[in-house]
C-alpha positions, 0 to 999 in steps of 0.5 A: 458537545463540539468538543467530543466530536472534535476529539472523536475525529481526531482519534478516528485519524489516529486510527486511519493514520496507524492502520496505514503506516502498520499496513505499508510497513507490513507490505514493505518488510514482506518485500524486503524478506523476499527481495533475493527470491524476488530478483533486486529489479522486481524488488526495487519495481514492487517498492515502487509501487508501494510507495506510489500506491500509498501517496495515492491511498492517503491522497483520497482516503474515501475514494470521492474527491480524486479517484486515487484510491481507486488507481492505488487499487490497479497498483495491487494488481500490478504487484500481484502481477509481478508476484505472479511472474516470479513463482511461474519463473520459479517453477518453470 
């Protein structure tokens, strides 16, 4: 019985690993396209962010132990933030 419990874990980790990486890799290469309307310094502070925002993602998965999931998430509205400084420069 220990056994299929052991391998579920393992999977569920798979799972939690692969939607991660696919999640960052995803954000990341979406800055990428952007990064000339963006401007090379907004760019270079989202990937920033990015990178910050998943050590912390990946630090406290769940949210219970450290409370950086919940700091990862302030990140989001950071970067939403800058995203919104750029299409207001744009129609200004």
């Amino acid at each position: 019985m220990t056994e299929p419990c052991s391998g579920g874990l393992r999977f569920n980790a798979y799972l939690l690993r692969m939607n991660i990486d696919m999640t960052f890799f995803s954000l990341n290469e979406g800055l990428l396209v952007l990064r000339k309307k963006l401007g090379e310094e907004r760019y270079t502070k989202l990937r920033s962010l990015s990178d910050e925002m998943r050590a912390l993602f990946e630090s406290d998965p769940d949210d219970k132990t450290t409370g950086d999931t919940h700091t990862g998430r302030m990140l989001i509205h950071e970067m939403e933030d800058i995203l919104r400084s750029a299409t207001r420069r744009k129609k200004a």
